[in-house]
BAROFI-196076 format. One line per 4 residues: number of its first residue (from 1); for each residue x, y, z of C-alpha. Coordinates in Angstrom, 2 decimals, decimal comma. Layout:
REM residues N
NUM) X:Y:Z ~ ...
This chain:
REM residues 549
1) 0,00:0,00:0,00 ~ 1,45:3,25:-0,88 ~ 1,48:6,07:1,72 ~ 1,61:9,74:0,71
5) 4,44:11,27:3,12 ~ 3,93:15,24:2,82 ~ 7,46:16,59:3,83 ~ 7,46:20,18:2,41
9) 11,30:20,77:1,72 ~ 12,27:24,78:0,97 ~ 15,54:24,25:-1,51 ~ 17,05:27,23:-2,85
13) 17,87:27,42:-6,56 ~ 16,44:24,38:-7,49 ~ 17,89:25,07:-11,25 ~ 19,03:29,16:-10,16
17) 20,48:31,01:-7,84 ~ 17,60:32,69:-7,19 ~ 14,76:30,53:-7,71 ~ 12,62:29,11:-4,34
21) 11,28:25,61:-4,80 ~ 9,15:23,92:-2,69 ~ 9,52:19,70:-3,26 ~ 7,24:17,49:-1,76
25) 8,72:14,25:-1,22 ~ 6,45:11,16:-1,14 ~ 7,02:7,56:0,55 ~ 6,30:4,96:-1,22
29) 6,47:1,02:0,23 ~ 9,26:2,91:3,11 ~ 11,11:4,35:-0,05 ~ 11,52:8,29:0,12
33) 11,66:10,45:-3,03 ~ 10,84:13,50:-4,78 ~ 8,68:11,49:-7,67 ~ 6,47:8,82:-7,88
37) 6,87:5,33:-9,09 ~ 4,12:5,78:-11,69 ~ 5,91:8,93:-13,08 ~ 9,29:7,63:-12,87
41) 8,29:4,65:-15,32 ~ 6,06:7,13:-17,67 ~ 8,93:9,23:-18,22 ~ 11,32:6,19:-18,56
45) 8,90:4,59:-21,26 ~ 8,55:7,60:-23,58 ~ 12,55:8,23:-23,46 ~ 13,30:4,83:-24,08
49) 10,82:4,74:-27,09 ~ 12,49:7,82:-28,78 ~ 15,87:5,88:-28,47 ~ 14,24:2,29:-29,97
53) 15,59:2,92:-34,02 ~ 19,29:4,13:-32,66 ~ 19,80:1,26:-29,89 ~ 18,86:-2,43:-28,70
57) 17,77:-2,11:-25,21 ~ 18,74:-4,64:-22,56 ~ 16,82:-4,24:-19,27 ~ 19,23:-5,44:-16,15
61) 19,13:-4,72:-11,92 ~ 20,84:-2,25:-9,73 ~ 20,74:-4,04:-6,53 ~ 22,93:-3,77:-3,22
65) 22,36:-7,51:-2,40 ~ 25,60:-8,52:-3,60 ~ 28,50:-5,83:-2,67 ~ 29,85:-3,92:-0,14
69) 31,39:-5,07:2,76 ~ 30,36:-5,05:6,91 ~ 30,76:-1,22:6,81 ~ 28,44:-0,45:3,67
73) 26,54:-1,72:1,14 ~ 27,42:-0,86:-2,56 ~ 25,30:-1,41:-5,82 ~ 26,04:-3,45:-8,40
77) 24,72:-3,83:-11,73 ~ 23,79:-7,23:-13,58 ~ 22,76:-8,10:-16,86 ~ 21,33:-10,96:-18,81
81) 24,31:-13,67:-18,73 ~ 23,89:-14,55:-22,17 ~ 25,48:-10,78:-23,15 ~ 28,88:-11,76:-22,13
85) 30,58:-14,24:-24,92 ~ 30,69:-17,49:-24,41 ~ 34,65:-17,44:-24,69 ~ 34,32:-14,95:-21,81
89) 32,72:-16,94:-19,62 ~ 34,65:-20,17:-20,33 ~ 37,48:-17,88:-19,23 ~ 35,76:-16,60:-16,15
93) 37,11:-19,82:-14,19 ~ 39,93:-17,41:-14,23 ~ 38,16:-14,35:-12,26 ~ 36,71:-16,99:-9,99
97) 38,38:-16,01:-7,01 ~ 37,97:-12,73:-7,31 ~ 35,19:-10,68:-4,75 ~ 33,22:-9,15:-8,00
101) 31,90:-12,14:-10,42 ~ 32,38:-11,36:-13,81 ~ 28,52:-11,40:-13,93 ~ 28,53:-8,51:-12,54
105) 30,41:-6,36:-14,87 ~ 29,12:-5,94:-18,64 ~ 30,62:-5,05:-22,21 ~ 30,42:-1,52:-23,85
109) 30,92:-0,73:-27,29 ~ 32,47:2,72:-27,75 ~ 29,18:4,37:-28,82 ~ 26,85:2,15:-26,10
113) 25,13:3,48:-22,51 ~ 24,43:2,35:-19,25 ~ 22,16:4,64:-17,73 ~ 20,13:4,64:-13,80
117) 16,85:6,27:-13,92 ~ 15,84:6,44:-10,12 ~ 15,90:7,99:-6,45 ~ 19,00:9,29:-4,78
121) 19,72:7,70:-0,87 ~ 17,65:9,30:2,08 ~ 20,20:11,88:4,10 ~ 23,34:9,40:4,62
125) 27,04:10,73:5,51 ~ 28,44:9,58:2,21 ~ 26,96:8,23:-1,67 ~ 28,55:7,96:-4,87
129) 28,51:6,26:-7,89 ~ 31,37:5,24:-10,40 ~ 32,11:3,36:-13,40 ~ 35,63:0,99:-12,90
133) 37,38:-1,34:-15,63 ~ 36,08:-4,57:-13,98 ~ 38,15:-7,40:-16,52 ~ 41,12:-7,17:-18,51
137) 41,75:-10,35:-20,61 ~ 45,43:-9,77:-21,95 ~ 46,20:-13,32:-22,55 ~ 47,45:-14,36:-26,30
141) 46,57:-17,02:-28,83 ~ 44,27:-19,70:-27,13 ~ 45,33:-18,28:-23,99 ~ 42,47:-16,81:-22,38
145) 43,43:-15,13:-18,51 ~ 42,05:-12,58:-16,83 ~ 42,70:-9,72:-14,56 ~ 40,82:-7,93:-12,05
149) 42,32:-4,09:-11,94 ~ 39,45:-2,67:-10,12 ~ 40,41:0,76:-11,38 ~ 38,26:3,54:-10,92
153) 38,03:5,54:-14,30 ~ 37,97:8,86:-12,81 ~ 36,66:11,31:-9,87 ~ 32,72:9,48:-8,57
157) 29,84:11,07:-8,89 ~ 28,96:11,56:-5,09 ~ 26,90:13,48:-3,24 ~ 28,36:16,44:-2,80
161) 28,31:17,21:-6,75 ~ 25,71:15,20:-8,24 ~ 22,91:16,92:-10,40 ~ 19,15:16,33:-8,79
165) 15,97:17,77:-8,88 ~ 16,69:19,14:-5,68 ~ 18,94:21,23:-7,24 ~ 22,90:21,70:-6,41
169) 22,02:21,52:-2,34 ~ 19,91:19,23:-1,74 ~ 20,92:15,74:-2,90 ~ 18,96:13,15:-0,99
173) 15,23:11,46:-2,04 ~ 15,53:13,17:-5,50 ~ 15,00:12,08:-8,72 ~ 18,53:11,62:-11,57
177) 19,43:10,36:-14,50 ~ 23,26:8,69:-14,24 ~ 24,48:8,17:-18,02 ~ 27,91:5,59:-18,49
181) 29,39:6,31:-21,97 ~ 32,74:6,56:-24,03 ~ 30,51:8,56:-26,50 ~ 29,91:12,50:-26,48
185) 27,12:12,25:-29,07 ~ 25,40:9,28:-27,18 ~ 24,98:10,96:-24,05 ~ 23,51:13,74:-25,53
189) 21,26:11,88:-26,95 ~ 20,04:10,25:-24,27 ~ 19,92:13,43:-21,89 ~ 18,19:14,55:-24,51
193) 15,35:11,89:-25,02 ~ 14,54:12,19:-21,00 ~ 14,60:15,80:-21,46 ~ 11,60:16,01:-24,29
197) 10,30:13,02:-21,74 ~ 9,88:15,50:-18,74 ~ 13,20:14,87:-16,95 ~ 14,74:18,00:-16,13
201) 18,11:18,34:-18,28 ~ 20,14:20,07:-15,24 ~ 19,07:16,68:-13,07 ~ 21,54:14,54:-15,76
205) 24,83:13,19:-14,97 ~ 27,72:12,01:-17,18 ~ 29,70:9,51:-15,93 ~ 32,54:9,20:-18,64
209) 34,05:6,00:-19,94 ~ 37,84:7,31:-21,27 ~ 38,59:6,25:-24,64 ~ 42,67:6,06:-23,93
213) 41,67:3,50:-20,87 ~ 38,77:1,40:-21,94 ~ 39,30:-1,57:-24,82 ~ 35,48:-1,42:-25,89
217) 33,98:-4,02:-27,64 ~ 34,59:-4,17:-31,28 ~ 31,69:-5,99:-32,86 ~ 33,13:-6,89:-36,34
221) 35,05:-9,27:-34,21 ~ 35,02:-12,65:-31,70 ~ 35,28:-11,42:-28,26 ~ 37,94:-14,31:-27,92
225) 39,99:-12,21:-30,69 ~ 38,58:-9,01:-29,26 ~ 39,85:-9,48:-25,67 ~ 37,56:-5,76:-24,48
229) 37,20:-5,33:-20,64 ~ 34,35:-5,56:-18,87 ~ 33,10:-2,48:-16,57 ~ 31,32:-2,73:-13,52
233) 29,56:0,07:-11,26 ~ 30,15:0,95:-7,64 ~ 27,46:2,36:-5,68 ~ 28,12:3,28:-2,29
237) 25,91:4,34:0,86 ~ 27,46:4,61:3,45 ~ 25,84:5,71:7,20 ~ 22,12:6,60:7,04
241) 21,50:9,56:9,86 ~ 18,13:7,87:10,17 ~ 18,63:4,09:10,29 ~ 15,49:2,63:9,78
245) 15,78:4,58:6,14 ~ 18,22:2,13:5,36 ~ 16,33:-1,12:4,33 ~ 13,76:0,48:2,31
249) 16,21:1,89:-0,03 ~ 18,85:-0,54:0,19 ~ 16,47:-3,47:-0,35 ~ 15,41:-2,28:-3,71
253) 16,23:-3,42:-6,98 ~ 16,25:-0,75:-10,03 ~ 15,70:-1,76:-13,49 ~ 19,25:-0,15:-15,20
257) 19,57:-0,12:-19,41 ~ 22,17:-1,27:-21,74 ~ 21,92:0,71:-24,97 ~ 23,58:-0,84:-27,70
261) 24,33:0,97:-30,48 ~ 22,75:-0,20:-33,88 ~ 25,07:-0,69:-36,57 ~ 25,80:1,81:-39,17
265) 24,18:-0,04:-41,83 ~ 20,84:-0,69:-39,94 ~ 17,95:1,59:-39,78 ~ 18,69:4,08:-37,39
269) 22,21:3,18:-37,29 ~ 24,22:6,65:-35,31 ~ 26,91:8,51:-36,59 ~ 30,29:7,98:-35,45
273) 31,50:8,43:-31,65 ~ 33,00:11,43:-30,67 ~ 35,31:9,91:-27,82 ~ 35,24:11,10:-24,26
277) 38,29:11,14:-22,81 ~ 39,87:11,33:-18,63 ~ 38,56:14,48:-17,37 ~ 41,31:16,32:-15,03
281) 41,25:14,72:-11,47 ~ 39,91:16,97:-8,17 ~ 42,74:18,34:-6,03 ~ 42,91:17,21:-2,81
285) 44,05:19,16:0,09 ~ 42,53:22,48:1,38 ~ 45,54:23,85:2,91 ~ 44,77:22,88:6,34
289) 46,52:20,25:7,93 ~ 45,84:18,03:11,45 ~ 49,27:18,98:12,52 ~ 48,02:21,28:14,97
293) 46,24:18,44:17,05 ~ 49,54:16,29:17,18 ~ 50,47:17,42:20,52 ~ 47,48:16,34:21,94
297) 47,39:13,08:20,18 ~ 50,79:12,60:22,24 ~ 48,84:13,67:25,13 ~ 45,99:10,88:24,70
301) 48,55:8,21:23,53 ~ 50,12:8,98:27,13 ~ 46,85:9,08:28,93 ~ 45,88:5,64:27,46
305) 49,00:3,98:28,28 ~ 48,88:5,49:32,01 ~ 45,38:4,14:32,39 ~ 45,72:0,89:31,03
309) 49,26:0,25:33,83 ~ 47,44:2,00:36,40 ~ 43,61:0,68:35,94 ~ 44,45:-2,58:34,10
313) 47,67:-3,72:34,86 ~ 48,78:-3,43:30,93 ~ 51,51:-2,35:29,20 ~ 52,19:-1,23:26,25
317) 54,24:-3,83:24,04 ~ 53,95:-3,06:20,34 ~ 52,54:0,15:18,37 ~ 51,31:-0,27:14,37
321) 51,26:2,79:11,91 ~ 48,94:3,18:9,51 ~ 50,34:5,50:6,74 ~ 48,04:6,85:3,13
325) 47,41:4,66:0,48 ~ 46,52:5,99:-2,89 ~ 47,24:3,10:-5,69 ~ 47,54:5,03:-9,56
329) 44,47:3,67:-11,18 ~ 45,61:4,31:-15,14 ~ 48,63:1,37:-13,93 ~ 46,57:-0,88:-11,90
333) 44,95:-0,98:-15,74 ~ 48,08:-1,27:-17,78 ~ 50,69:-3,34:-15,70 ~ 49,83:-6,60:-14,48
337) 53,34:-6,38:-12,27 ~ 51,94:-3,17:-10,14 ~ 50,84:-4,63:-6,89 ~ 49,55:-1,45:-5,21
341) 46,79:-3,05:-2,68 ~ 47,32:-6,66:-2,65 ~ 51,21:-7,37:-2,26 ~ 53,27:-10,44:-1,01
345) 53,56:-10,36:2,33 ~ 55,82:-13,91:3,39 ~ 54,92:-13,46:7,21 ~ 51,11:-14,79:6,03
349) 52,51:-17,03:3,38 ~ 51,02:-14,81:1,12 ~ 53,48:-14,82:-1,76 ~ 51,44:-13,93:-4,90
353) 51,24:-10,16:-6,63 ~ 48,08:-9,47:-7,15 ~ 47,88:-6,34:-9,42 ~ 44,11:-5,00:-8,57
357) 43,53:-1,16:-7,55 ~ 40,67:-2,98:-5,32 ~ 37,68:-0,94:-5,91 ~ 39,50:1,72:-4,07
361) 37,86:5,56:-4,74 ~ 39,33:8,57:-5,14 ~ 36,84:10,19:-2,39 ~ 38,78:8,56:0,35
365) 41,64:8,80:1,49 ~ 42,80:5,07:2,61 ~ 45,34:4,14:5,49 ~ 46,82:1,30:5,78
369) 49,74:-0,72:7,19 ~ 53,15:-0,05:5,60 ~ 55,08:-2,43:3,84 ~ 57,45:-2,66:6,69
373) 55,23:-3,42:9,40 ~ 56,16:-5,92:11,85 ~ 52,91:-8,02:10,79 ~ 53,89:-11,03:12,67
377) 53,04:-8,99:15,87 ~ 49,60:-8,36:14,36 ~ 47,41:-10,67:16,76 ~ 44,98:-10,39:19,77
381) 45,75:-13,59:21,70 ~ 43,68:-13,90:24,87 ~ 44,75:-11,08:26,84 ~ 45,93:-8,66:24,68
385) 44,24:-5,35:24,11 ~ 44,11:-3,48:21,34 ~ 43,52:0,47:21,56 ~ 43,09:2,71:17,78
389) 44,19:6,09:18,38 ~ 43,48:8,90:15,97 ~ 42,16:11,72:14,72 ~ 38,06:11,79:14,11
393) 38,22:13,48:10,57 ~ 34,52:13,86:10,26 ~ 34,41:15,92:13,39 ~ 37,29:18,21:12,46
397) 35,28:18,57:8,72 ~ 38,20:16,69:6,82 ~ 35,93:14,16:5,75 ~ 32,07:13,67:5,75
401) 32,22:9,93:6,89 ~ 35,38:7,91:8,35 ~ 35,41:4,16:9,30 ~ 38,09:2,18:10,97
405) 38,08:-1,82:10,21 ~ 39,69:-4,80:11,41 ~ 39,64:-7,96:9,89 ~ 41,31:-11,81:10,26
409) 42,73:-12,77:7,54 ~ 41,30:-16,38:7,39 ~ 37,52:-14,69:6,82 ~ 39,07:-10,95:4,98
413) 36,24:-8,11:5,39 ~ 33,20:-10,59:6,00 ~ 30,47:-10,12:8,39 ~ 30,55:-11,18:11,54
417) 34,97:-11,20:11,39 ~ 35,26:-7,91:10,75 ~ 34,84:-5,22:13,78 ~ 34,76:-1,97:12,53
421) 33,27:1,49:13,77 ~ 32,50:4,95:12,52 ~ 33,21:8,82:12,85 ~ 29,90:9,20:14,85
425) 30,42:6,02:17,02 ~ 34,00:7,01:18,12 ~ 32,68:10,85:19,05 ~ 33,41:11,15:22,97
429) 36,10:8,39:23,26 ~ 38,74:10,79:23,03 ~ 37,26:12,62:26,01 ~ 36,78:9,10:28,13
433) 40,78:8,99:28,73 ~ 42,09:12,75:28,04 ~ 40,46:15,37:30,09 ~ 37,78:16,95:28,29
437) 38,94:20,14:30,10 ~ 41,83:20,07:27,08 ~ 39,11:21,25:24,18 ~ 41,28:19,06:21,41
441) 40,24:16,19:23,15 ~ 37,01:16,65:21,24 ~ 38,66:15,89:17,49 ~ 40,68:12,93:19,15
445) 39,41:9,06:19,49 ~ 41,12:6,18:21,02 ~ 38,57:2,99:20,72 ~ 39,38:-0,32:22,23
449) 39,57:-3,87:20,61 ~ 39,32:-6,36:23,46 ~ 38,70:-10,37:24,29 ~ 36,72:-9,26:27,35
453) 35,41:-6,12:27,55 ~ 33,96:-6,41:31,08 ~ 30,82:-6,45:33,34 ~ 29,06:-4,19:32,66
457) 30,65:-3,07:29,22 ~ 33,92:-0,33:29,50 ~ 32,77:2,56:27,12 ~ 34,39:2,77:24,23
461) 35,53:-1,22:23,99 ~ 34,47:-3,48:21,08 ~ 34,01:-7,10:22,25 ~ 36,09:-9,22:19,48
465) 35,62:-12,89:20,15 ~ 37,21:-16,25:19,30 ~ 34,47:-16,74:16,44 ~ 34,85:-13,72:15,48
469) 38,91:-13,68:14,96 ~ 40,72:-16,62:16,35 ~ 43,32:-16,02:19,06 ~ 45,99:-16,98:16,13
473) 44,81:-15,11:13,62 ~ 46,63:-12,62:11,83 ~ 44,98:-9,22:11,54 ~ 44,46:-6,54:8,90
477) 43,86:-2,88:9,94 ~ 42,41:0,21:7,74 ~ 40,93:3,37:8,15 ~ 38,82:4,99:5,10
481) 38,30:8,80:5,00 ~ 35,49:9,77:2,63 ~ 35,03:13,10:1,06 ~ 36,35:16,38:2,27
485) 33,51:18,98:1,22 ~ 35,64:21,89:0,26 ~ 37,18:19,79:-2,73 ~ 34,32:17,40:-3,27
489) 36,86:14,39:-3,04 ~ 38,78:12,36:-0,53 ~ 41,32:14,48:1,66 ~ 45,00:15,21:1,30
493) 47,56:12,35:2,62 ~ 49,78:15,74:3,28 ~ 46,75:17,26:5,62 ~ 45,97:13,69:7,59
497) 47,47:11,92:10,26 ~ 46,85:8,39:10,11 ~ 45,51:6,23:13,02 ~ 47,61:3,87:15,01
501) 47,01:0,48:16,98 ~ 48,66:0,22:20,48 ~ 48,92:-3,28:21,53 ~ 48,89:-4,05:25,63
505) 49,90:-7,47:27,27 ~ 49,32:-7,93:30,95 ~ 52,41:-7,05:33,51 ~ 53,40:-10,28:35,20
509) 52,69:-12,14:31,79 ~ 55,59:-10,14:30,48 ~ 57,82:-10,26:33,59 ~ 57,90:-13,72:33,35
513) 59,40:-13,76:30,41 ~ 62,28:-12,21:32,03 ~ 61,68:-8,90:29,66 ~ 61,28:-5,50:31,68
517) 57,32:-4,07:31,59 ~ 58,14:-1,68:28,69 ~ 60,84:-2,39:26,67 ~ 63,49:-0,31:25,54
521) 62,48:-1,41:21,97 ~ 58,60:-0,63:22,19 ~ 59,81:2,94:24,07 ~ 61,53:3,84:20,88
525) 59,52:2,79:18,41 ~ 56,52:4,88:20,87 ~ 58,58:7,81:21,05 ~ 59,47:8,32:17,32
529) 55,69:7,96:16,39 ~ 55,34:11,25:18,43 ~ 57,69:13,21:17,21 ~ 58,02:12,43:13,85
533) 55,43:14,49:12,57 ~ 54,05:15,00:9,41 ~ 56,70:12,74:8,07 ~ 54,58:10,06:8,92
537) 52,94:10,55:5,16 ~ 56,11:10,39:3,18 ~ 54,94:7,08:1,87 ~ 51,48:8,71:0,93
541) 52,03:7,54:-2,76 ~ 51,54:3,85:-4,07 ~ 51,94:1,88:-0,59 ~ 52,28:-1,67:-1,24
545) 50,41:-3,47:0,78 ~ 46,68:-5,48:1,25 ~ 43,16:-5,04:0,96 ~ 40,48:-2,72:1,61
549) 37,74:-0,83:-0,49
């Protein structure tokens, strides 16, 4: 049963800087939006009848029941399998392991479209929505092997910049039209098919497919001579500020089109492409750095370690970096040697490169471990605690929406193995063990990873069990920083300070093992973090390391 929601929303500008709109925005079956279902699909039927004698039309599903990972839930797009060669999937024994199935990624010729007709998220922290290269299939003669780059083709479409009919501020519950093409000509078509159809050209959004990165599909030949990639879309959502939005929108599956383009020779057959090609990248950086809040990080990093010998009879036995990770997407396409996520690392008998970009974005800003971590140390037997210390981004307006994971590497990002926690949960944890007299504390978090977090429940403590990671288990840690408003794209590695992991073992477990309750090792390694500085980011650029998206 559909319910008529009346919530009168005052935008400003919906198309002008001077116009005053007033949207009404109507739920329908829990889902909130600007336009109806019965519109939506009127509109969608007369567009995709102008477009019948240029393109075949293949209907598929946006759906967020298959990506994502225990922090967020991302759309992906699937299509009929019989549109991907046979060859192609003989060969996708190949992509088998990989976390996207080749199902879910699709051909393009260079004059074809992918396009969304639908609703935008409720308010959330963070959305966007990108094309990637998906499949590369460089293998020669009868040789058929494939790679996953996971390369993002250029800067997302995300909230902060996406064109609505709410206008440019006011992005959530409105109505768009998201357009995928290599082809100039072709999106203009299309935009302007919806257009005569009564969708507002100013709510249209190219997402461009770069001719000097993507192999499209050449139809004069077998795909098994062919070899084109595959794309794929990512569509993240990411922290709804009213939960119980979240299932009505997520839930949902949206009907998404594949327009190929008719032949030449055919009736209706289009004129030739005009290429799109990379348009320039978003700057990061603003110009203001963290630095200024590194004295009191030392500060809580002292405060912790005082509390945990004084109120828990810890110490403080190891401390992990995380430094910036930001793989170079055009290589993670080109060079199946470039190993800028997924790298051997012999302490987990992980020898393989893995050349994959890993559905990383260029909204965030990722941190990871170093090459050079000690990652033999990274465990939580039974007693150990772990405490994350860092800066909350999202409260200090670096980022709109942070999240710190981690993860066992037996069960890598899954639910239930996977403990991970956001810039709104970690607000006030800074506060619990510096003095919230000291106003810094405020920006600051230290959250703690524990096998017992007590009776009742410590604040700030994250009960990680053995079925959740095993007491042997080696560990992954990474912190994502999503969009920094100013610049509409994820923040500079030269403006962050990355979080850090301090591990504590009980006193007398250490003493008798004959070793002193802080050693002169763990001292120096403690004191260099803090004084180190903003050096701390010289390996910002193409860290070689594992996993996250």
């Amino acid at each position: 049963m559909t319910k008529a929601l009346c919530l009168l929303l005052l935008v400003v500008g919906a198309f002008t800087a001077t116009t005053t709109a007033t949207i009404t925005i109507i739920e329908e079956d829990g889902l909130l939006c600007d336009s109806k279902a019965t519109e939506r699909l009127h509109v969608l039927t007369k567009a995709l009848g102008s477009l019948r004698n240029e393109y075949e039309i293949h209907e598929g599903t946006l759906s967020f029941h298959q990506g994502g990972n225990p922090a967020g839930k991302y759309g992906v797009v699937r299509f009929a399998d019989n549109l991907l060669p046979i060859a192609m999937r003989k060969a996708s024994k190949a992509t088998a392991a990989f976390p996207l199935p080749l199902e879910n990624s699709f051909l393009m010729g260079p004059r074809d479209v992918v396009f969304w007709y639908g609703c935008t998220p409720p308010p959330v922290r963070y959305f966007s929505i990108r094309s990637y290269l998906a499949y590369r299939f460089p293998g020669e003669g009868r040789n058929i092997s494939g790679f996953m780059p996971g390369a993002e083709l250029g800067d997302p479409t995300n909230n902060a910049v996406i064109q609505t009919t709410g206008g440019p501020h006011d992005p959530f519950s409105k109505t768009t039209l998201f357009v995928s093409t290599g082809d100039q000509l072709a999106f203009l078509r299309v935009r302007e098919a919806f257009r005569e159809a009564g969708h507002p050209e100013l709510a249209t959004n190219l997402d461009t497919l770069p001719s000097e990165l993507v192999h499209f599909r050449n139809e004069g030949l077998p795909w098994a001579l062919d070899r084109s990639d595959t794309l794929a879309w990512q569509f993240r959502v990411n922290e709804f500020i009213n939960p119980s939005d979240s299932a009505a929108y997520l839930d949902k599956s949206w009907p998404v089109f594949l327009l190929r383009a008719k032949p030449d020779e055919e009736e209706g057959g289009g004129k030739p492409p005009i290429p799109l090609i990379t348009p320039p990248l978003k700057a990061r950086g603003t110009g203001e750095s963290e630095e200024w809040l590194r004295p009191a990080l030392n500060e809580l990093v002292a405060a912790v370690e005082t509390h945990m010998a004084t109120e828990r009879d810890l110490v403080l036995v190891h401390t992990f970096p995380l430094a910036p990770l930001i793989p170079d997407a055009a290589r993670c396409i080109s060079d199946v040697s470039y190993c800028p996520v997924s790298m051997p690392i012999p302490a987990y008998n992980l020898t393989a490169c893995n050349p994959t970009c890993d559905w990383f974005t260029r909204d965030s800003l990722y941190s990871t471990p170093p090459s050079e971590s000690d990652f033999l140390n990274f465990l939580l037997p039974r007693g150990r605690v772990l405490v994350v210390v860092g800066i909350n981004h999202a409260a200090l307006g670096k980022a709109t929406f942070t999240n710190f994971l981690m993860t066992g590497i037996r069960n890598p990002e899954r639910p239930g193995h996977t403990p991970n926690f956001s810039s709104s949960h970690l607000a006030g944890s800074g506060q619990y063990f510096l003095s919230s007299q000291r106003p810094e504390s405020f920006f600051l978090y230290a959250q703690e990873l524990s096998r017992d977090c007590g009776t009742p429940a410590r604040p700030f403590c994250e009960l990680v069990t053995e079925e959740c990671i095993a007491y042997d288990e080696y560990l992954f840690f990474a912190e994502r920083a999503y969009l920094e408003t100013t610049t509409t794209v994820g923040p500079s590695p030269d403006e962050i300070i990355s979080p850090f992991i301090l591990a504590f073992d009980p006193i007398p477990a250490i003493s008798r093992q004959g070793k002193q309750p802080a050693g002169e090792e763990n001292k120096a390694a403690t004191a260099k973090l803090r004084g180190q500085g903003s050096s701390m980011m010289d390996k910002k650029e193409n860290v070689d390391l594992v996993v996250t998206k």
